[in-house]
DOPA-349607 format. One record per atom (N, C-alpha, C, O): x, y, z; atom name; residue number from 1; residue in three letters. Coordinates in pm, 1 decimal, m for minus. Atoms other than C-alpha are relative to their C-alpha. Example, Ala and Ser with C-alpha at 12.3 -4.5 7.8 and 13.67 -1.06 7.14 Angstrom:
[r [89.0 m119.0 0.0] "N" 1 "ALA"];
[r [1230.0 m450.0 780.0] "CA" 1 "ALA"];
[r [90.0 120.0 0.0] "C" 1 "ALA"];
[r [193.6 118.1 66.5] "O" 1 "ALA"];
[r [m82.0 m119.0 m6.0] "N" 2 "SER"];
[r [1367.0 m106.0 714.0] "CA" 2 "SER"];
[r [m77.0 109.0 73.0] "C" 2 "SER"];
[r [m26.1 219.8 89.9] "O" 2 "SER"];
This chain:
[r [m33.0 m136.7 m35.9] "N" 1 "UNK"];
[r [3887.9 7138.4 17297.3] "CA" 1 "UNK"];
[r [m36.0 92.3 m117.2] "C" 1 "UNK"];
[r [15.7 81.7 m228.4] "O" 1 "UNK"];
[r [m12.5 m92.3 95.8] "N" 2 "UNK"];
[r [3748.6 7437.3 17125.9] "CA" 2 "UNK"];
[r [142.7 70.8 m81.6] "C" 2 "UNK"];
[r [244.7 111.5 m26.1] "O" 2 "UNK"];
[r [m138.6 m50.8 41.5] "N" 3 "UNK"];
[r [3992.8 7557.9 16824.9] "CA" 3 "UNK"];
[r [69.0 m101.2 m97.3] "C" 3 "UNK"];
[r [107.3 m84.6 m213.1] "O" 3 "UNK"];
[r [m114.6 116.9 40.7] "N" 4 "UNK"];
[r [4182.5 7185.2 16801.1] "CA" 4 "UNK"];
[r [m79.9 m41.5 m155.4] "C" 4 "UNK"];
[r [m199.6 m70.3 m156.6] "O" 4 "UNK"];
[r [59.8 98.5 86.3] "N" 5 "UNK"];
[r [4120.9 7046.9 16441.7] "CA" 5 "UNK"];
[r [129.5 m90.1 m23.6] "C" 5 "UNK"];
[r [252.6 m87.0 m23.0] "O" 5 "UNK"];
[r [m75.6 119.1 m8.5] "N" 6 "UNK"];
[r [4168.4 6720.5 16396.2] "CA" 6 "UNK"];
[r [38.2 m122.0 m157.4] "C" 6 "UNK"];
[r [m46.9 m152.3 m241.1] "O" 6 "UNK"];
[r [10.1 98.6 126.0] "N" 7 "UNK"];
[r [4279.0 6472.6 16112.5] "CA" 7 "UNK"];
[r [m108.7 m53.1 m59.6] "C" 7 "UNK"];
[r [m98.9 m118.3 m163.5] "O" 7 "UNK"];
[r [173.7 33.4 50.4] "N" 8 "UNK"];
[r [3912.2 6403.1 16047.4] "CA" 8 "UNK"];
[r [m38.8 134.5 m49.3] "C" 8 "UNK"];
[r [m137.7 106.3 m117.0] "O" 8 "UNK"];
[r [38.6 m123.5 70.0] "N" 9 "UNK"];
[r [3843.4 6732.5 15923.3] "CA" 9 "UNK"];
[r [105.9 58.9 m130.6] "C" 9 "UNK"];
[r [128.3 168.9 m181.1] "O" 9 "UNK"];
[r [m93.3 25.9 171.8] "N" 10 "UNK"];
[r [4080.3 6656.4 15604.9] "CA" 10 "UNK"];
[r [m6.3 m103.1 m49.3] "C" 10 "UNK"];
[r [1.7 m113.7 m171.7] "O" 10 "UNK"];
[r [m13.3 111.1 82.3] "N" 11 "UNK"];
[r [4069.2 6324.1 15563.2] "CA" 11 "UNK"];
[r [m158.3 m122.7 41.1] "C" 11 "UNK"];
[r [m177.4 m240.5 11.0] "O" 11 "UNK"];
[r [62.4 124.1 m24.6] "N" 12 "UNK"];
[r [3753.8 6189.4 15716.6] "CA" 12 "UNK"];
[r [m10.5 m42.0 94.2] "C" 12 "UNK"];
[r [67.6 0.1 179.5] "O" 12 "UNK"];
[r [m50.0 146.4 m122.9] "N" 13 "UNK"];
[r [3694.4 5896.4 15974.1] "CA" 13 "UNK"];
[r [90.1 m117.6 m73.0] "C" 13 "UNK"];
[r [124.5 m220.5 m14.9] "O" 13 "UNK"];
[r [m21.9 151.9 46.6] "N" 14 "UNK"];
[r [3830.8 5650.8 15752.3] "CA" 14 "UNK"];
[r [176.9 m6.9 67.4] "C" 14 "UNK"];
[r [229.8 101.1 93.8] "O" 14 "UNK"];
[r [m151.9 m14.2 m17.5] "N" 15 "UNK"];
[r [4223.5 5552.9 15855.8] "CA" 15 "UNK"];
[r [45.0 6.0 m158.3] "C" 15 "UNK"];
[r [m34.1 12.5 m252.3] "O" 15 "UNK"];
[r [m105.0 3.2 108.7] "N" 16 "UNK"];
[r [4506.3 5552.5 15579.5] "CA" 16 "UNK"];
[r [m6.2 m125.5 m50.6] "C" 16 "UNK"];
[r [m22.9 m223.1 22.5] "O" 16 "UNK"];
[r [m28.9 99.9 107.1] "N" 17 "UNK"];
[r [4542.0 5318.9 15292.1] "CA" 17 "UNK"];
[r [123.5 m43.5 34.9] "C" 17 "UNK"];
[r [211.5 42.6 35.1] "O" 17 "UNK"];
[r [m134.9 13.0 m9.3] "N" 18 "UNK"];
[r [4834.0 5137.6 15369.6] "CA" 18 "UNK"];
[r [85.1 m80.9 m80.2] "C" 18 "UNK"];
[r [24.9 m187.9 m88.9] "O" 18 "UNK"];
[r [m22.4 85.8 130.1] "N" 19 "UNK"];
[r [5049.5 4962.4 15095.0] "CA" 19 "UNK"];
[r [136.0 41.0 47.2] "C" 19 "UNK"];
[r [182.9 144.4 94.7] "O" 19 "UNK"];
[r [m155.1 17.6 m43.9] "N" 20 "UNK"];
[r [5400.5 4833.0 15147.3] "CA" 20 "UNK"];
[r [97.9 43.1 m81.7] "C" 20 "UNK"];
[r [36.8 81.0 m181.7] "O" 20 "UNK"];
[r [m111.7 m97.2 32.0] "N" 21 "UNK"];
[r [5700.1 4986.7 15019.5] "CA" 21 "UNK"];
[r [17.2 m63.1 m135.4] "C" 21 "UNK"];
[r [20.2 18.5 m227.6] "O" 21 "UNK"];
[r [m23.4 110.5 109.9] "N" 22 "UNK"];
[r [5752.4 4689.4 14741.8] "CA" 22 "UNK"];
[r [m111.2 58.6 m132.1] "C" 22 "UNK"];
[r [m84.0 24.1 m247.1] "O" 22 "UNK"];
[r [90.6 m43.9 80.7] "N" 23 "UNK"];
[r [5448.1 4865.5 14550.3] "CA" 23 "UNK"];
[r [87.1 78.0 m87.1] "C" 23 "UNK"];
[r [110.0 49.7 m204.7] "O" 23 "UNK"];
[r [m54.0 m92.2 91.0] "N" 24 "UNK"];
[r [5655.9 5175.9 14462.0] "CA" 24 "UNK"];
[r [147.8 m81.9 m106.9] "C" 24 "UNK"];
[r [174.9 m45.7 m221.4] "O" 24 "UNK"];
[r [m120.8 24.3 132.1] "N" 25 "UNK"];
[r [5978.2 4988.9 14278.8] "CA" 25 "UNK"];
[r [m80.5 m81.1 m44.4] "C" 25 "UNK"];
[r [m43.8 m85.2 m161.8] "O" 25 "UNK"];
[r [29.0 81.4 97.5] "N" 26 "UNK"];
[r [5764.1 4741.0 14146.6] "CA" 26 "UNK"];
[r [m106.4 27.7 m100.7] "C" 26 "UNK"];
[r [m117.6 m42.6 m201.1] "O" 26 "UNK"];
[r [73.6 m28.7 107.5] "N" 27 "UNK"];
[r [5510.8 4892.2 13961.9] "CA" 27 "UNK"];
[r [m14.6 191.5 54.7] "C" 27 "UNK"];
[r [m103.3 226.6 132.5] "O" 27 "UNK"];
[r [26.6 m122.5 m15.6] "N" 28 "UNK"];
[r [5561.1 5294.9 13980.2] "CA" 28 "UNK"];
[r [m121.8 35.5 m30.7] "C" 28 "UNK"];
[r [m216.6 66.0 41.7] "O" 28 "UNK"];
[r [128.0 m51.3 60.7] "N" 29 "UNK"];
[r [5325.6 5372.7 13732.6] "CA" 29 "UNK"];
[r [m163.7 m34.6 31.5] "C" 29 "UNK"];
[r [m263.9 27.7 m3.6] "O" 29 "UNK"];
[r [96.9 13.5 m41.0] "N" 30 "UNK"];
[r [5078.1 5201.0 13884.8] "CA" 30 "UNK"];
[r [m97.6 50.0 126.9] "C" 30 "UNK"];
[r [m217.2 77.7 135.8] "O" 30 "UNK"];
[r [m18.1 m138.9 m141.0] "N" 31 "UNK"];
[r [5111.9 5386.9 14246.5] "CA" 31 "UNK"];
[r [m100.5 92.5 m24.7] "C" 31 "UNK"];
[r [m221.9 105.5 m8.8] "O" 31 "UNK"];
[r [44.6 m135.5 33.4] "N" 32 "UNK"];
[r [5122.5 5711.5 14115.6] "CA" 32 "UNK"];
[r [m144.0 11.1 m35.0] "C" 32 "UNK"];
[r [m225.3 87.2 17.6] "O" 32 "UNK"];
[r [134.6 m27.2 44.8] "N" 33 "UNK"];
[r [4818.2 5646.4 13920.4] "CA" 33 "UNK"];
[r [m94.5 m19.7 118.3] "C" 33 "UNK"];
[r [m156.7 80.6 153.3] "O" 33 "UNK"];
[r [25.0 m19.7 m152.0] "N" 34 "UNK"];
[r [4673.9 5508.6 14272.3] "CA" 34 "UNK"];
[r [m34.5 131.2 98.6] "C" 34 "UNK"];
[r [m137.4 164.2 157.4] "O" 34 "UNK"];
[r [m29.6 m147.8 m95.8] "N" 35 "UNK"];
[r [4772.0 5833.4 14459.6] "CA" 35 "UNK"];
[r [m87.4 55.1 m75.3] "C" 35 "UNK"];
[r [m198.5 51.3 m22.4] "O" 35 "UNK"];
[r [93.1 m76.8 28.7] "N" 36 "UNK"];
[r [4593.1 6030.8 14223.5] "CA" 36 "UNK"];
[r [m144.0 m40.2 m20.9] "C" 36 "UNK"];
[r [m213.4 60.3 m5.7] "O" 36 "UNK"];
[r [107.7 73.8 m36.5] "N" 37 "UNK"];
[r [4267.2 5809.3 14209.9] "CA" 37 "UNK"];
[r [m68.2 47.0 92.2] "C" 37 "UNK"];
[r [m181.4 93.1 77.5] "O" 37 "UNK"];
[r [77.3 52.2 m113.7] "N" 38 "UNK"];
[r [4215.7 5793.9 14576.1] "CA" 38 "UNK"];
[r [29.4 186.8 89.0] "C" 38 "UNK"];
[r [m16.6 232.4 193.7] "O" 38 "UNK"];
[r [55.0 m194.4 m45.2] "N" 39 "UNK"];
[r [4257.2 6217.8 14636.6] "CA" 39 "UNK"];
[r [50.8 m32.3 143.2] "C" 39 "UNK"];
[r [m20.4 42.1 210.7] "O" 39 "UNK"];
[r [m19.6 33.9 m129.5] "N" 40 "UNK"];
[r [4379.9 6108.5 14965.5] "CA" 40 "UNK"];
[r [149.6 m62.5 40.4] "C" 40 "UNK"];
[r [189.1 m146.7 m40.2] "O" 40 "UNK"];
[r [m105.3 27.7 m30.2] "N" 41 "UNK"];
[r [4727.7 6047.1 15152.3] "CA" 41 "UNK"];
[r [m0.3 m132.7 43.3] "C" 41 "UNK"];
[r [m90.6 m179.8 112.5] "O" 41 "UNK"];
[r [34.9 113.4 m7.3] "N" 42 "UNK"];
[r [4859.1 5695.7 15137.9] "CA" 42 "UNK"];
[r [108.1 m80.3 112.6] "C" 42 "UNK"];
[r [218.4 m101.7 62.1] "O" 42 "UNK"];
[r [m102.4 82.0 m81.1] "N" 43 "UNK"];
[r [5060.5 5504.6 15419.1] "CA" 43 "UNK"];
[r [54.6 m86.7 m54.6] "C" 43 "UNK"];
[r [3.7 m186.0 m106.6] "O" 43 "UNK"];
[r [m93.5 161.4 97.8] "N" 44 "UNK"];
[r [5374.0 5300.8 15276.6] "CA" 44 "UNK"];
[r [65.2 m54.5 162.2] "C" 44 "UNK"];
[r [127.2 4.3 250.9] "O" 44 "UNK"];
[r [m62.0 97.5 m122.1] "N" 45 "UNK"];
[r [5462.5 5040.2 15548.0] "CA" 45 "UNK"];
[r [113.3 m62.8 m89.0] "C" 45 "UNK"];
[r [105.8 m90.0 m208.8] "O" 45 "UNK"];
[r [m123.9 32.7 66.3] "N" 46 "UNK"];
[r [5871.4 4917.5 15529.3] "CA" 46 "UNK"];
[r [m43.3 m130.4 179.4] "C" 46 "UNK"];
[r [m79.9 m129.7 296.9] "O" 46 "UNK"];
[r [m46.9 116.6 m138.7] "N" 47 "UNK"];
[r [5922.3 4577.7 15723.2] "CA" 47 "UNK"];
[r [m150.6 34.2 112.2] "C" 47 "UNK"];
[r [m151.6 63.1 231.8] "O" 47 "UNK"];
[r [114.6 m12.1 m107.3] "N" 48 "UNK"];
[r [5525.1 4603.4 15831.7] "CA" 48 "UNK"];
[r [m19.1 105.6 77.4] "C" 48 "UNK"];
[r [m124.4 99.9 140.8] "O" 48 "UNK"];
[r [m7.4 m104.2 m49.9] "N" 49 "UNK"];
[r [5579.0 4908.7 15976.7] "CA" 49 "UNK"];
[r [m37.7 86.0 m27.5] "C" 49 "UNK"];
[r [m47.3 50.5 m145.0] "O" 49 "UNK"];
[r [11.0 m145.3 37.0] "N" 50 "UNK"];
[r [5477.1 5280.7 15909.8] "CA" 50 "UNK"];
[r [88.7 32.9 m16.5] "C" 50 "UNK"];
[r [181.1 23.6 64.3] "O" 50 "UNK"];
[r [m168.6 m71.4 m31.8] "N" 51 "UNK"];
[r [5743.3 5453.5 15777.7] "CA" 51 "UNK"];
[r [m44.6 70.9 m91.4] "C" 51 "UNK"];
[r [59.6 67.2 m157.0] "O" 51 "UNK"];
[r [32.6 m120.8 143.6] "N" 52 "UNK"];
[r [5595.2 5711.5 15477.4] "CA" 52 "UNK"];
[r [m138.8 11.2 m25.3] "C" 52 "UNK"];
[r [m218.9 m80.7 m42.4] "O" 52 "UNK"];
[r [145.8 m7.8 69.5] "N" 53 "UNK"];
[r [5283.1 5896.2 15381.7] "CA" 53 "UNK"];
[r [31.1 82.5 m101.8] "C" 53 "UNK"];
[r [117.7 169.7 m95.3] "O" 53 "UNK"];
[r [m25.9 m37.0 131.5] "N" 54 "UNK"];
[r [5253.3 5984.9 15027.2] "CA" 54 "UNK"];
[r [m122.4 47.1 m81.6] "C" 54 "UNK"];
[r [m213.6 m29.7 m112.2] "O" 54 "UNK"];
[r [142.4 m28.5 121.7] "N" 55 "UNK"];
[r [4991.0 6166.6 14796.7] "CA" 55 "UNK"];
[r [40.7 44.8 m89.0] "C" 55 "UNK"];
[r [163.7 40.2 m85.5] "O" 55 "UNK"];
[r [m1.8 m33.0 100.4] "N" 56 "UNK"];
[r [4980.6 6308.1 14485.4] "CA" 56 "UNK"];
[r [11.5 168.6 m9.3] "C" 56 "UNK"];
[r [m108.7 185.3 10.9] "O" 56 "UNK"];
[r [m38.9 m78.6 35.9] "N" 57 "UNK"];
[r [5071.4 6663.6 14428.4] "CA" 57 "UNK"];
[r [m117.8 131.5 59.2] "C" 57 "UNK"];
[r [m99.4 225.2 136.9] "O" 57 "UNK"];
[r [109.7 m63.2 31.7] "N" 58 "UNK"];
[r [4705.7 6807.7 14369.4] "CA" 58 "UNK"];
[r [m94.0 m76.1 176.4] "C" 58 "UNK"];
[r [m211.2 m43.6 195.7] "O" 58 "UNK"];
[r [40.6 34.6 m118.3] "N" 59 "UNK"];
[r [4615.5 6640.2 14726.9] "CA" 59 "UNK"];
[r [80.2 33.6 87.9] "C" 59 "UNK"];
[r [26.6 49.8 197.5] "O" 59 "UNK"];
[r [m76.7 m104.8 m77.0] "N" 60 "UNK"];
[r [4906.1 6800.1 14887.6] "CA" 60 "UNK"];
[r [m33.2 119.9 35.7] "C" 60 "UNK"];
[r [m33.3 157.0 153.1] "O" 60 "UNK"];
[r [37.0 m118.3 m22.7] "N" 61 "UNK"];
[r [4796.8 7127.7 14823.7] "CA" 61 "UNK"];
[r [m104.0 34.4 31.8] "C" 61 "UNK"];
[r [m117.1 143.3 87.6] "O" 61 "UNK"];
[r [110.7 m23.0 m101.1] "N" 62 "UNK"];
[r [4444.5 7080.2 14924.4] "CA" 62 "UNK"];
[r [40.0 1.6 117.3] "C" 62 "UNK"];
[r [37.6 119.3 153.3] "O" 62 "UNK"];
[r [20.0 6.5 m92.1] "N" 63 "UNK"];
[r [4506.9 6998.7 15229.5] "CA" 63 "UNK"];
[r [87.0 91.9 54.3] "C" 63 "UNK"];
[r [52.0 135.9 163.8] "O" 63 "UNK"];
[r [m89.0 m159.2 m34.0] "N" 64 "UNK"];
[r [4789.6 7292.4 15270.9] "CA" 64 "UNK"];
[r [m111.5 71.8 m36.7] "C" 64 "UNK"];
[r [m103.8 150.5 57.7] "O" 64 "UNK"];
[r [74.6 m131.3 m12.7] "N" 65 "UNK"];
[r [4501.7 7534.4 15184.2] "CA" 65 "UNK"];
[r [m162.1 m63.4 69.7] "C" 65 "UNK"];
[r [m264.8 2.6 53.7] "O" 65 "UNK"];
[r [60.0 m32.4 m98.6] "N" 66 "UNK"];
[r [4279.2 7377.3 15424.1] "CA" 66 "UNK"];
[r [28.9 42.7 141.2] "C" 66 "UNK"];
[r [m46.5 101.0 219.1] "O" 66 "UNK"];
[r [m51.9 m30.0 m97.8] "N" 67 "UNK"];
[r [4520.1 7397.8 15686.1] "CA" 67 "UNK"];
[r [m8.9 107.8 3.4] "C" 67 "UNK"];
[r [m65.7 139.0 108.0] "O" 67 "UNK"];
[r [m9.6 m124.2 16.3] "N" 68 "UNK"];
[r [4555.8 7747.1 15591.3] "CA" 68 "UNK"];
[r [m148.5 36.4 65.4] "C" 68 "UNK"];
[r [m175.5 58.0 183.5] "O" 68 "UNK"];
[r [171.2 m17.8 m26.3] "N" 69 "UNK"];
[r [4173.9 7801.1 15600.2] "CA" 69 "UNK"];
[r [m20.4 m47.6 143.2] "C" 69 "UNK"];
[r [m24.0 50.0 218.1] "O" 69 "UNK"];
[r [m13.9 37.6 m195.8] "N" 70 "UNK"];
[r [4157.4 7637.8 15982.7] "CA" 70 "UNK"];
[r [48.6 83.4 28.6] "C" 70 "UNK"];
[r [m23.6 174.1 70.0] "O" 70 "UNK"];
[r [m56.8 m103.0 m18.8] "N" 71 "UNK"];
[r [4421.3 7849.6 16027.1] "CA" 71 "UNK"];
[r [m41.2 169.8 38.7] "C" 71 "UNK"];
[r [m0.6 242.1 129.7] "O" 71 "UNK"];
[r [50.2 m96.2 51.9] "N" 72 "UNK"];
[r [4250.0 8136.1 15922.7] "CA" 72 "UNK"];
[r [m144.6 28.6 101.5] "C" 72 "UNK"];
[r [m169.0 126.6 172.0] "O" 72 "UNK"];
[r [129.9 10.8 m102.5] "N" 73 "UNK"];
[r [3911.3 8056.3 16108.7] "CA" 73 "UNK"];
[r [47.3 9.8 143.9] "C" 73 "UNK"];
[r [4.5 111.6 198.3] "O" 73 "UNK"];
[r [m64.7 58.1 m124.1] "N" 74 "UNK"];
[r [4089.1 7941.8 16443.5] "CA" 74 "UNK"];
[r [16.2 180.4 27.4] "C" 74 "UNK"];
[r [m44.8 247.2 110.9] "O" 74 "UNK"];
[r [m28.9 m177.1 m65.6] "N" 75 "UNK"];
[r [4254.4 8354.6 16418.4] "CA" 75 "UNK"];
[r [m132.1 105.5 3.4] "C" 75 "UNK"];
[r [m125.9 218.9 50.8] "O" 75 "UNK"];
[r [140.1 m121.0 50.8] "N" 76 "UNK"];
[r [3895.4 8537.6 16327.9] "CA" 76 "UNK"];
[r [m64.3 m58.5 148.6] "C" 76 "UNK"];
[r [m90.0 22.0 238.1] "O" 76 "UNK"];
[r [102.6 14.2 m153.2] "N" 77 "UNK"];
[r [3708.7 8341.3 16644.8] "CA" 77 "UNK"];
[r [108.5 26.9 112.1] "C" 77 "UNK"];
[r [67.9 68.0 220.7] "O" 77 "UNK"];
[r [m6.1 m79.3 m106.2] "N" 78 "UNK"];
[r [3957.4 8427.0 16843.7] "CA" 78 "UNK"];
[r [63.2 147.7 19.8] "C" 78 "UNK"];
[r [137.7 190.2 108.0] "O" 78 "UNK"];
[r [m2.2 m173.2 41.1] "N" 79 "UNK"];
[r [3968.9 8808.3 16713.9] "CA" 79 "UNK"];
[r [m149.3 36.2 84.9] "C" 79 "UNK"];
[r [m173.1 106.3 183.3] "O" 79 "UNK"];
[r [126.3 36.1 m51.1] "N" 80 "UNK"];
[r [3604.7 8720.9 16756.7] "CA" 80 "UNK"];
[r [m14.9 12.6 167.7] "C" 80 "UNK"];
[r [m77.0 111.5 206.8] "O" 80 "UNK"];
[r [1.7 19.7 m128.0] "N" 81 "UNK"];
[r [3630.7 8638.0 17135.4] "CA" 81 "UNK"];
[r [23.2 134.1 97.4] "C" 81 "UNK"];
[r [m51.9 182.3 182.2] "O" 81 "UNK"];
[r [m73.7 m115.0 m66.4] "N" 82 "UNK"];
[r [3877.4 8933.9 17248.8] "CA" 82 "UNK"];
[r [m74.3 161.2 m49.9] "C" 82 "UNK"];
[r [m77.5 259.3 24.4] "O" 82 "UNK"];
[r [69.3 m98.0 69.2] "N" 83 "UNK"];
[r [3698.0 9190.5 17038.3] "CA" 83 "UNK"];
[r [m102.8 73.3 137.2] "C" 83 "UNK"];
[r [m162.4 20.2 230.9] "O" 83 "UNK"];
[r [140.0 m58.2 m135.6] "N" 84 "UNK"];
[r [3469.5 9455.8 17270.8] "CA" 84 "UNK"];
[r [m141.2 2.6 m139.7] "C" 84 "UNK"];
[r [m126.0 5.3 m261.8] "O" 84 "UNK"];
[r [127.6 95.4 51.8] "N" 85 "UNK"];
[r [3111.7 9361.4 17135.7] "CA" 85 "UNK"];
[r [m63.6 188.5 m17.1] "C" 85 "UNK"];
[r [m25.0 273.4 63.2] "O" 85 "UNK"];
[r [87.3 m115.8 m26.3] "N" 86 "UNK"];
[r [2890.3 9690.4 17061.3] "CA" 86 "UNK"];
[r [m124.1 m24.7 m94.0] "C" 86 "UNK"];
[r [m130.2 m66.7 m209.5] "O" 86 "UNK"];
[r [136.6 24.1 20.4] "N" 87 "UNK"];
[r [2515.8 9689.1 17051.9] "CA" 87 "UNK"];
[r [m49.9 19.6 m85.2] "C" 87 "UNK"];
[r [m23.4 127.9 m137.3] "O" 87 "UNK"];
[r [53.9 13.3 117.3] "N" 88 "UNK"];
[r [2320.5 9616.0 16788.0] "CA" 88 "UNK"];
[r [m52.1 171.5 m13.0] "C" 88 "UNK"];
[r [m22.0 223.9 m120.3] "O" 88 "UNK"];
[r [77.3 m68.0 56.2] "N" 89 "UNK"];
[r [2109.7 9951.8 16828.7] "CA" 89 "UNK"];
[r [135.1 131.6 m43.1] "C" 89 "UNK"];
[r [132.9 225.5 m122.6] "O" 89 "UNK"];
[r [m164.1 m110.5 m8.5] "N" 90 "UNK"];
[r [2488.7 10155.9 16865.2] "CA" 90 "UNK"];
[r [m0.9 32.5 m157.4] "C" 90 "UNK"];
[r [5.5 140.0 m217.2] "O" 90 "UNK"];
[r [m73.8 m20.3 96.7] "N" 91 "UNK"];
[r [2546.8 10017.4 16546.5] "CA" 91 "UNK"];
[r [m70.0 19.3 m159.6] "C" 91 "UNK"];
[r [m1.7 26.8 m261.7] "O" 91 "UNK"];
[r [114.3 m28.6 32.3] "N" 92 "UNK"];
[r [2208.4 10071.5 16358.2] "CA" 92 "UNK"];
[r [m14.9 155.0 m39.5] "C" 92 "UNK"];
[r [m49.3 223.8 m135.6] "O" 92 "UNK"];
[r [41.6 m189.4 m6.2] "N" 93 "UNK"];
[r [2210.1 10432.9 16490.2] "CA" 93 "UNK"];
[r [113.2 14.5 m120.7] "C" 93 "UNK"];
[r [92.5 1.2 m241.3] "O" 93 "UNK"];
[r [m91.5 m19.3 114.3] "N" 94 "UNK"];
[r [2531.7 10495.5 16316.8] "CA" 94 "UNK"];
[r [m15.9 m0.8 m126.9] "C" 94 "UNK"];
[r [m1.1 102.5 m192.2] "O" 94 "UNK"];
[r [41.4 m5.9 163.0] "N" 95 "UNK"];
[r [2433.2 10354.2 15956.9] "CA" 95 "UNK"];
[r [m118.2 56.9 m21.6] "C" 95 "UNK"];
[r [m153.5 78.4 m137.5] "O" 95 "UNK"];
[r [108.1 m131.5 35.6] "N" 96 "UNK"];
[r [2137.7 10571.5 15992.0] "CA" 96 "UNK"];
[r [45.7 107.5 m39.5] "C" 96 "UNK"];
[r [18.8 170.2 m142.0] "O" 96 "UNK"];
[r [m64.2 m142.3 21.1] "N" 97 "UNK"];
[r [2353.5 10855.5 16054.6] "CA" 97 "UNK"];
[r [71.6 m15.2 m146.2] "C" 97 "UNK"];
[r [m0.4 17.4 m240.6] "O" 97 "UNK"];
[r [m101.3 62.9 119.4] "N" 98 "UNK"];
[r [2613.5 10747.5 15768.2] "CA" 98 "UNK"];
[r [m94.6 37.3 m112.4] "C" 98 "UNK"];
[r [m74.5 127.9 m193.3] "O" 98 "UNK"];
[r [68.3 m47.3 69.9] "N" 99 "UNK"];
[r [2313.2 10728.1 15591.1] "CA" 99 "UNK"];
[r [m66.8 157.9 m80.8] "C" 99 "UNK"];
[r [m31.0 215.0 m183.8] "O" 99 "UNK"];
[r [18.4 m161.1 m24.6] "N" 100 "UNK"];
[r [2139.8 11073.4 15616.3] "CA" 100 "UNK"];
[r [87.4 70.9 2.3] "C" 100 "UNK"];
[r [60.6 180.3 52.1] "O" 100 "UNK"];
[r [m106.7 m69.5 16.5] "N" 101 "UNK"];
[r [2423.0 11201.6 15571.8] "CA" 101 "UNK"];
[r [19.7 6.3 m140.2] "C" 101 "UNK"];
[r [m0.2 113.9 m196.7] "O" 101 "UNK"];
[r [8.8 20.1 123.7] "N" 102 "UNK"];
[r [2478.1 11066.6 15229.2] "CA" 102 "UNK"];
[r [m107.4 53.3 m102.3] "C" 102 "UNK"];
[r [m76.1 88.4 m216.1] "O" 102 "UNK"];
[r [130.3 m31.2 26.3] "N" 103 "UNK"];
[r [2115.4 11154.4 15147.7] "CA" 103 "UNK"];
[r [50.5 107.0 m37.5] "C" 103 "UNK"];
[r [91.1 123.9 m152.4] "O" 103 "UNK"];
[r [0.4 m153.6 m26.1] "N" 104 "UNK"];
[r [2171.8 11528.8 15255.4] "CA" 104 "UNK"];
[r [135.2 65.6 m124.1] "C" 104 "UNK"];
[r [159.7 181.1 m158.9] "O" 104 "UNK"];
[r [m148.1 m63.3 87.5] "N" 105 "UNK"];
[r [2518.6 11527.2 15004.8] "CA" 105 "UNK"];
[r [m49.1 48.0 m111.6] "C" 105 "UNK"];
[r [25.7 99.1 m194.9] "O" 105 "UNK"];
């Protein structure tokens, strides 16, 4: 559907890294360093399961200011859409006039 973006337009085709919960108490420092490495949000599975996605700080906020930016595009095409359209020569004549006008000051 025109509009929809989808989890592939932040992260890719690839799926989520997934690493079990036992990672974070047993070696923090090693994680963290992980998370920031791989620029990308990481799935922690509890009991095999999905249960947490986790990134790094500086990969958080990308992807909050692409959302934004989608965001942002998504409202301009459809400003874009609803907008009344006026003809190229309409709008031609005008910055002529605009022009010559300026000239004549």
């Amino acid at each position: 559907m025109k509009g929809d973006v989808s989890m592939n337009s932040f992260f890719g085709s690839k799926a989520l890294t997934a690493k079990p919960s036992s990672i974070i108490r047993s070696d923090y420092n090693s994680f963290s360093s992980m998370c920031h490495e791989m620029d990308e949000p990481i799935l922690i599975t509890r009991n095999g399961e999905s249960d947490l996605v986790v990134m790094s700080h500086k990969t958080y906020n990308q992807i909050i200011d692409r959302m934004m930016l989608a965001i942002e595009l998504m409202e301009a095409d459809r400003d874009l859409a609803t907008m009344p359209s006026i003809p190229a020569k309409e709008v031609f004549s005008g910055l002529r006039e605009m022009i010559d006008e300026q000239v004549q000051s």
